[in-house]
C-alpha positions as CSV (number, residue, x, y, z in Angstrom):
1,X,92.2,79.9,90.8
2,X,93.9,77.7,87.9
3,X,94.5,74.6,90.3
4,X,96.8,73.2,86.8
5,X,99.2,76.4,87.8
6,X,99.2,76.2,91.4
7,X,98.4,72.6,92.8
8,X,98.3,73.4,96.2
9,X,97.0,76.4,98.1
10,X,98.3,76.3,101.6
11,X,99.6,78.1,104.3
12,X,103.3,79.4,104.4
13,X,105.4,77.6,107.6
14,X,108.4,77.8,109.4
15,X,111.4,75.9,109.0
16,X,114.5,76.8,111.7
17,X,115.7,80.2,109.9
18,X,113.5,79.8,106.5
19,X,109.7,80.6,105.6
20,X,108.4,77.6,103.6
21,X,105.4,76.5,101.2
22,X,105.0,73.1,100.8
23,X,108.5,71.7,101.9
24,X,110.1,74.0,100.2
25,X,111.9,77.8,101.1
26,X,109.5,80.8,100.4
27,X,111.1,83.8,100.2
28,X,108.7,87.0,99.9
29,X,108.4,90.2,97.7
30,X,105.0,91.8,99.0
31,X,103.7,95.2,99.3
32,X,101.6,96.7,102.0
33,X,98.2,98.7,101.4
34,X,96.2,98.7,104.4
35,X,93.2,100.8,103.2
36,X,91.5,97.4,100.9
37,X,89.0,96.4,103.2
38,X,87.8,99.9,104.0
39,X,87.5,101.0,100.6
40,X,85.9,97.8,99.4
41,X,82.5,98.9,102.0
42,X,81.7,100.9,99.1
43,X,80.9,98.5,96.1
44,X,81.5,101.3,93.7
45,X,85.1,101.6,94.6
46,X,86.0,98.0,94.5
47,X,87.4,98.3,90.9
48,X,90.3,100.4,92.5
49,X,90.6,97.2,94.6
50,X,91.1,94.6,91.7
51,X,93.4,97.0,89.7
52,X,96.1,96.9,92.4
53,X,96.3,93.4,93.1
54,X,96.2,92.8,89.2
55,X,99.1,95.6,89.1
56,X,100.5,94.1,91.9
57,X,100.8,90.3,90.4
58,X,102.4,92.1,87.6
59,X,105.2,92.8,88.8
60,X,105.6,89.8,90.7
61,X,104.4,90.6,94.2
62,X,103.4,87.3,96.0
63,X,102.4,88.7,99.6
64,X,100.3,92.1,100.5
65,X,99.6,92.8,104.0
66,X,96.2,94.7,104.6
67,X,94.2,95.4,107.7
68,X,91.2,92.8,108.7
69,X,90.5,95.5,111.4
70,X,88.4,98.5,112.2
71,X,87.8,99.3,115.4
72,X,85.1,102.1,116.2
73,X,84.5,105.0,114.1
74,X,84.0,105.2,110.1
75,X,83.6,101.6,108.4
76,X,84.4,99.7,111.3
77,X,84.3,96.1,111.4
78,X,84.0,95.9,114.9
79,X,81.3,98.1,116.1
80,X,82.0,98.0,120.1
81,X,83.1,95.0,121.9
82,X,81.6,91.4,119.9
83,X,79.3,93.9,117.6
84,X,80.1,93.7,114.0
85,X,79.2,95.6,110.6
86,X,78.3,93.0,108.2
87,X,78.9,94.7,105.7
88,X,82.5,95.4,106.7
89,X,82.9,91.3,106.6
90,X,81.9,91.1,103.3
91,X,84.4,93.5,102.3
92,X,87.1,91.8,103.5
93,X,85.6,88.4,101.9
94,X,86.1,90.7,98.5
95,X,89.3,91.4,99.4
96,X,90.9,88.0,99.9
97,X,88.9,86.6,97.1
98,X,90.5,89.0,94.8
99,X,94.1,88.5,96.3
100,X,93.5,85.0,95.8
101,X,92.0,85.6,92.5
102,X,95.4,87.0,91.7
103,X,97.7,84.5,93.3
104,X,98.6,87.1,96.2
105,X,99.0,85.6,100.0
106,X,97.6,88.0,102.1
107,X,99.0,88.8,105.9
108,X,96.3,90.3,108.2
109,X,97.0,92.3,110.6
110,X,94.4,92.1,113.2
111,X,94.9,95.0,115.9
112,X,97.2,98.2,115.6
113,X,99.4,99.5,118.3
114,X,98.6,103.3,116.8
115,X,95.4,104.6,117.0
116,X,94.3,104.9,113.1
117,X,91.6,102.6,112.6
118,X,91.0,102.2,116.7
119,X,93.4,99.8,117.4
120,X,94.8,99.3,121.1
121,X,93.8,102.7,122.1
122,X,90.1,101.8,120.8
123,X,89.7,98.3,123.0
124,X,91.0,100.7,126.5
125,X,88.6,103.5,125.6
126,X,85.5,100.9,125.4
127,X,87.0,99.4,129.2
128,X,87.2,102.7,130.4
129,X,83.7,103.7,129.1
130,X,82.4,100.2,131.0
131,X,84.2,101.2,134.2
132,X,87.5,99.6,133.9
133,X,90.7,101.4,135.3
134,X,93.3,101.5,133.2
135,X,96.2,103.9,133.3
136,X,97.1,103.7,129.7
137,X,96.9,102.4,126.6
138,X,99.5,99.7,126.9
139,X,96.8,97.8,129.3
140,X,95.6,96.3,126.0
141,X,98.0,93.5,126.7
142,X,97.6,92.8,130.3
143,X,93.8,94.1,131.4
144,X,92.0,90.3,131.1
145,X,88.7,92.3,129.9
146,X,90.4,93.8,126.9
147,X,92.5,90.5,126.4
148,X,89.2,88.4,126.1
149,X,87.6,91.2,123.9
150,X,90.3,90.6,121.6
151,X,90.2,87.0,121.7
152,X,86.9,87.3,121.0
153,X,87.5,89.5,118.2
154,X,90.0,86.3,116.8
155,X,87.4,83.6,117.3
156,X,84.5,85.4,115.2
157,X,87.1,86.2,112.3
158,X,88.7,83.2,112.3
159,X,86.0,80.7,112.9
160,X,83.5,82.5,109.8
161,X,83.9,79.9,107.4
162,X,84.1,82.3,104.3
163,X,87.4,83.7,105.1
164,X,90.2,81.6,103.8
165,X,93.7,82.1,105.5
166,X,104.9,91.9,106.8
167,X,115.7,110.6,105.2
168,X,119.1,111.6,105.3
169,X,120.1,114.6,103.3
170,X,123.8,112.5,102.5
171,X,122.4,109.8,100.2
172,X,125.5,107.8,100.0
173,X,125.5,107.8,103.8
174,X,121.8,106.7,104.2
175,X,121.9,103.9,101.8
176,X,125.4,102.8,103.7
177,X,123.5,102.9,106.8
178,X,120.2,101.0,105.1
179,X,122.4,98.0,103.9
180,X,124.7,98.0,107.4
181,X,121.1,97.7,109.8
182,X,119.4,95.3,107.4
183,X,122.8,93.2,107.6
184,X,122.6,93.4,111.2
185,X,119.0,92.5,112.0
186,X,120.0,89.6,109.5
187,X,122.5,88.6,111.5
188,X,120.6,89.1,114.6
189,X,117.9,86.2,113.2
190,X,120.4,84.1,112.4
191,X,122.7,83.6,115.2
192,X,120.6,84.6,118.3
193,X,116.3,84.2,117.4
194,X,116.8,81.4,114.8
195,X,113.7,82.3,113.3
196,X,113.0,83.8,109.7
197,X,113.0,87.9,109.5
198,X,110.3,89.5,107.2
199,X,110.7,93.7,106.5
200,X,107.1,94.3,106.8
201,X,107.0,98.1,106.1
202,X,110.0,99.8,104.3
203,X,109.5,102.5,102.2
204,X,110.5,106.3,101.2
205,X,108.9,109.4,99.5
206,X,109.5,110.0,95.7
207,X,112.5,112.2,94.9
208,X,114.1,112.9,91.9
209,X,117.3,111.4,91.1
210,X,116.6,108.0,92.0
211,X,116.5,108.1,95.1
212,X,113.6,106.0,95.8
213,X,114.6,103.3,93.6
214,X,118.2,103.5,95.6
215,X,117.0,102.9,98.4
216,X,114.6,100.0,97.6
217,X,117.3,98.4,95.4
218,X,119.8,98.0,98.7
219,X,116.9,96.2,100.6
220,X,116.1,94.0,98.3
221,X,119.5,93.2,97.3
222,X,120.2,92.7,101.2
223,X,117.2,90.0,100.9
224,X,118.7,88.1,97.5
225,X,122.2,88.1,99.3
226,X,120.6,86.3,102.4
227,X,118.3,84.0,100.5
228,X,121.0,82.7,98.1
229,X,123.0,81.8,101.0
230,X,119.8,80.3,102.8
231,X,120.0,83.2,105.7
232,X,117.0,84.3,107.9
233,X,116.0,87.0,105.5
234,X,112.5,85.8,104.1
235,X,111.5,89.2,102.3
236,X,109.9,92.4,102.4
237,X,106.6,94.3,101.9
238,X,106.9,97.5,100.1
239,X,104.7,100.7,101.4
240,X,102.6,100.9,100.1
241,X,100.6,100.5,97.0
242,X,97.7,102.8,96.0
243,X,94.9,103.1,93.1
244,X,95.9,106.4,91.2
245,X,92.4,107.8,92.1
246,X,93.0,107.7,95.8
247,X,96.7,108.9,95.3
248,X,95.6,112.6,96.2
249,X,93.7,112.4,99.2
250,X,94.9,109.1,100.7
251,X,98.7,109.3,99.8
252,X,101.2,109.6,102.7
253,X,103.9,110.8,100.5
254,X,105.1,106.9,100.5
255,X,102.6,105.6,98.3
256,X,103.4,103.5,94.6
257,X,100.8,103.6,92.1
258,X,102.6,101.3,89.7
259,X,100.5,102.1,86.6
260,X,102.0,105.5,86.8
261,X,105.6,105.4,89.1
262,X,107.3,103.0,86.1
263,X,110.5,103.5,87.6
264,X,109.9,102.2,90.8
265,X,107.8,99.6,89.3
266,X,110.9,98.1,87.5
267,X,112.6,98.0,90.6
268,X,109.9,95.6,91.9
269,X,109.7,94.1,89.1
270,X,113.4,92.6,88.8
271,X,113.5,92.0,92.9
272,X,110.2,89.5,91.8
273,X,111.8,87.9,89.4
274,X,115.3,87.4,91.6
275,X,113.2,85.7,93.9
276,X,111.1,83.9,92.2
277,X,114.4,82.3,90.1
278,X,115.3,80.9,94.2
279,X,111.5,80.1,94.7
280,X,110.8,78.6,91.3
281,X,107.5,79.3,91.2
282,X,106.8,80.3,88.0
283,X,108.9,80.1,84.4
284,X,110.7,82.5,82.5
285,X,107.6,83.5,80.1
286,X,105.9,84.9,83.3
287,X,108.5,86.4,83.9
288,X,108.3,88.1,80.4
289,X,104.4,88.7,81.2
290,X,105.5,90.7,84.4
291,X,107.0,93.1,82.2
292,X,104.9,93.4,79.3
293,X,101.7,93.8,81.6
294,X,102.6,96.9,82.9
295,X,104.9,98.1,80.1
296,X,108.6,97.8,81.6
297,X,111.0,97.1,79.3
């Protein structure tokens, strides 16, 4: 990392309403693409890795949320309850080495409440297989077996010292009713929770016409309007980003490969460099470089 660039590494905070990094308001354009770790087991694939955070930082995405989790099955981190894959580990130490390699914050999500990639459902299905009673999969958060199983999960990740620490057919309606909920929720932060408000997943298929890029423009322009006026609105997290090999067997129908979807990538593009003109960051020739780098005039 060029520490001349980037004094200081450290975590992002809370301030009232505001996220902040190092005294100062942090306001976030991220992505989501919760499939690095798993892909990163193999060391063959780990190129795909690197090229989307390097197409990522060119367009100006600071933040990516990924999964540090795997519960049961294919690739998992966590074996069964306190038994890890080593192997697994390692991939996620590639993984934040690389997002840190590329100036990208990462948030880890350590547990899912569906069951891809075991999750909640996982941790209840190990209790019941040790005798536990448990009437569904909501006793994840009150069983004390599965809540200590999960704090031990926590402990091992966080204490290994290598690991360094968000369709409507009547478009016009749609987009009305996008810009009127993100107002609200907005709102919501601001007056009642007085905490910050991140959009950790938002997203749409590909249509022609725009309507993608539509859709994405009015939340990020709902996230500009709060941050100029120093509202609860921290940022978003785009889903979700994905190599152009894996794009047929592992797309949802939601996934950006920026090397190829130039369209939506200017969208992120310009929503980076909004932000980054209220986060101050970087200068106006990296901003020139965010373009360039992928092409986007």
């Amino acid at each position: 990392m060029d520490n001349e660039r980037e004094p200081s590494w450290s975590m992002v905070g809370r301030n009232d309403m505001q996220f902040v990094l190092n005294g100062s308001p942090f306001y976030v354009n991220g992505f989501n693409a919760y499939w690095l770790m798993v892909l990163a087991v193999d060391p063959s694939a780990r190129h795909k890795i690197s090229s989307v955070l390097e197409e990522a930082a060119s367009v100006g995405l600071t933040v990516g949320r990924t999964w540090a989790f795997n519960d049961g099955g294919w690739r998992a981190l966590q074996i069964s309850p306190g038994v890890y894959d080593e192997q697994v580990f390692q991939a996620l130490d590639f993984v934040i080495s690389e997002a840190k390699r590329n100036k990208i914050r990462l948030i880890l999500s350590l547990v899912n409440n569906w069951d891809a990639y075991g999750g909640k459902a996982q941790y209840v299905t190990w209790g019941r297989n040790a005798g536990l009673n448990l009437p569904s999969n909501d006793a994840f958060f009150s069983d004390p077996t599965l809540k200590n199983d999960f704090k031990s999960y926590i402990k091992v990740y966080s204490s290994n010292p290598r690991r360094e620490i968000s369709e409507d057919s009547d478009r016009d309606c749609y987009l009305s009713f996008v810009k009127n909920w993100t107002r609200v929720h907005i709102e919501d932060c601001e007056k009642t929770l007085k905490m910050p408000l991140l959009f950790s997943e938002f997203g749409i298929p590909k249509r022609d016409g725009g309507y993608r890029e539509s859709f994405m423009e009015a939340v990020y322009e709902s996230v500009l309007r709060s941050a100029r006026m120093g509202g609860a609105a921290g940022g978003s997290l785009v889903w979700q980003l994905m190599s152009p090999e894996d794009r047929a067997h592992m797309g949802d129908g939601f996934e950006i490969v920026l090397s190829q979807d130039q369209s939506t990538a200017k969208i992120i593009s310009e929503a980076s460099a909004n932000l980054v003109a209220i986060n101050g960051i970087i200068g106006c020739q990296d901003l020139d470089d965010m373009h360039l780098n992928l092409g986007i005039m």
